[in-house]
Structures are given as structure tokens and as C-alpha cells.
C-alpha positions as a Python dict, from the first residue, in 0.01 Angstrom:
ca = {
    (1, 'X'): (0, 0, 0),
    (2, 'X'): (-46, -149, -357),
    (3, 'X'): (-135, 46, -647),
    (4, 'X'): (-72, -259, -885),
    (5, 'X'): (-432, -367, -1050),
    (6, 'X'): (-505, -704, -1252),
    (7, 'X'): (-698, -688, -1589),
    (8, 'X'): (-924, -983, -1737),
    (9, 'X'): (-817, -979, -2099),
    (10, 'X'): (-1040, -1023, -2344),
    (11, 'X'): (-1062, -1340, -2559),
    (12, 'X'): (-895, -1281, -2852),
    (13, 'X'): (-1138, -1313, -3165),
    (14, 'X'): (-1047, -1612, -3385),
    (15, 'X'): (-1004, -1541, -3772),
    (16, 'X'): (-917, -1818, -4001),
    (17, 'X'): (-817, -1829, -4348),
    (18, 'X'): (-901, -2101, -4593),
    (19, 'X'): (-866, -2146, -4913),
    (20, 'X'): (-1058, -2321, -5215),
    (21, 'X'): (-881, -2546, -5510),
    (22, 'X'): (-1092, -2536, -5866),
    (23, 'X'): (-1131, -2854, -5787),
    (24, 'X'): (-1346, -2824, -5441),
    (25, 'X'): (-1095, -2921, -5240),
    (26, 'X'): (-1054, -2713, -4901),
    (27, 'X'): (-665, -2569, -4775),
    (28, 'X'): (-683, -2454, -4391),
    (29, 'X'): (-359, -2610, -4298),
    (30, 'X'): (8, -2423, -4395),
    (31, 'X'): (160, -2724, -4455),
    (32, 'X'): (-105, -2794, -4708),
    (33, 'X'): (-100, -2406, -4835),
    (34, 'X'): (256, -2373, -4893),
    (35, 'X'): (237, -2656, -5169),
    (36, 'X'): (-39, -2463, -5346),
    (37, 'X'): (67, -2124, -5229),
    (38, 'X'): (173, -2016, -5598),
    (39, 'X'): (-207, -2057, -5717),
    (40, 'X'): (-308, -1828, -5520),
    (41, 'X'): (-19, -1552, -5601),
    (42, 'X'): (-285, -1305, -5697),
    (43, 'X'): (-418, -1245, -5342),
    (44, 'X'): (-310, -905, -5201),
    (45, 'X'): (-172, -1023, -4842),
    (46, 'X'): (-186, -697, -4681),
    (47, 'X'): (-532, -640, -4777),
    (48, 'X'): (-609, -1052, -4628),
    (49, 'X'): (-445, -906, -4294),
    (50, 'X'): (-640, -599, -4277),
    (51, 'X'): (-902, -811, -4360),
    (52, 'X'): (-817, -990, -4012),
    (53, 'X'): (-779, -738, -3790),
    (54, 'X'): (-1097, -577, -3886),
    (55, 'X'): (-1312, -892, -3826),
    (56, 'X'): (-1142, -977, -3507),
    (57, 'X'): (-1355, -652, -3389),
    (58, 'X'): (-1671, -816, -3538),
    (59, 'X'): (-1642, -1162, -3405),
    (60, 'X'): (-1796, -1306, -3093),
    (61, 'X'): (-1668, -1515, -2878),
    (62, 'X'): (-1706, -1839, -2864),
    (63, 'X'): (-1775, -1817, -3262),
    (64, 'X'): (-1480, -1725, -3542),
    (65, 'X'): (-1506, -1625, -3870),
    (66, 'X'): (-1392, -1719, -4174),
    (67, 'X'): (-1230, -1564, -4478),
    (68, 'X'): (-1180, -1794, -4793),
    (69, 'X'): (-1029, -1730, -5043),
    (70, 'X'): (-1146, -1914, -5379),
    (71, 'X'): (-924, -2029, -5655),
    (72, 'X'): (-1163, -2047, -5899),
    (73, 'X'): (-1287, -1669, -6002),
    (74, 'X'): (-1038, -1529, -5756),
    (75, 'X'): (-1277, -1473, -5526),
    (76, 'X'): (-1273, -1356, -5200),
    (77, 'X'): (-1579, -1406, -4926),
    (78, 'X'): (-1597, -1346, -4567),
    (79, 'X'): (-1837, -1496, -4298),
    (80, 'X'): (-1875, -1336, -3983),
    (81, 'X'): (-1928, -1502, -3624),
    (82, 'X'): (-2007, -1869, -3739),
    (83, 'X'): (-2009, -2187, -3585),
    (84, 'X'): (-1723, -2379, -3488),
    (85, 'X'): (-1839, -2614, -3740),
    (86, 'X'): (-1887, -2415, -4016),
    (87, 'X'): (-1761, -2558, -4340),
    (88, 'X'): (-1770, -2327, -4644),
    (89, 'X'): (-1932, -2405, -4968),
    (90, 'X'): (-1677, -2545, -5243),
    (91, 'X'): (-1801, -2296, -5520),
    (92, 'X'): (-1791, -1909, -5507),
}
């Protein structure tokens, strides 16, 4: 007799990051973040992980959020089970 039992794992939430040049322009890829990465030195990367974590509880699949992360007034916004399409807005 088997005692071995099979799980369905959840769907792990998807959490992006993306961040936002003065000048409007929109960073989601690391190849493209690593050349800017120093603009953005002020951003507490333990806190952006947490940050991560603690929406992938929130978000719904099939939807993701977003946090970005704005250059411009060092800001820091978060949008919770959007669309897969879901562009954010260039300004804080």
C-alpha cells in the first residue's frame, strides 16, 4: 500500500518591478536596469523584497502587480492585481 500523496501547487503570484527615468522613460528589463542602477541607489532593497513577498499574498492569479519605483521624487507606488497590460503612468 501507498501512503505517498500528490499536491496541486499553487500558481505562484507574479510581482514585477519597474522603474521610472525623470525623463518618462520606463526600466523593466535588468539589462536595461543595471545601466541606470546607480540612479536609483537610494532605494532600500530589502524593504523592495519585502515589498514582494507581501504582495505575492495579495495578487490573483492570472493578474500581477506592479511596484515602480520613480526616479523623479523618489517615489515609490504599488498596484495590486492588474492587468497583464497594465502600463504605469510616467509621473508620480
Amino acid at each position: 500500500m501507498s501512503h505517498i500523496q500528490s499536491y496541486q501547487l499553487p500558481d505562484f503570484a507574479r510581482v514585477y518591478t519597474v522603474h521610472v527615468l525623470t525623463t518618462g522613460e520606463i526600466i523593466s528589463s535588468l539589462e536595461d536596469y543595471l545601466k541606470v542602477k546607480e540612479r536609483f541607489a537610494w532605494v532600500d532593497q530589502a524593504q523592495i523584497i519585502s515589498s514582494i513577498f507581501r504582495l505575492r499574498r495579495l495578487t490573483e492569479s492570472p493578474k500581477k502587480s506592479v511596484i515602480v519605483i520613480y526616479e523623479e521624487n523618489r517615489a515609490i507606488k504599488e498596484y495590486v492585481n492588474v492587468e497583464e497590460n497594465f502600463r504605469p503612468l510616467i509621473f508620480s
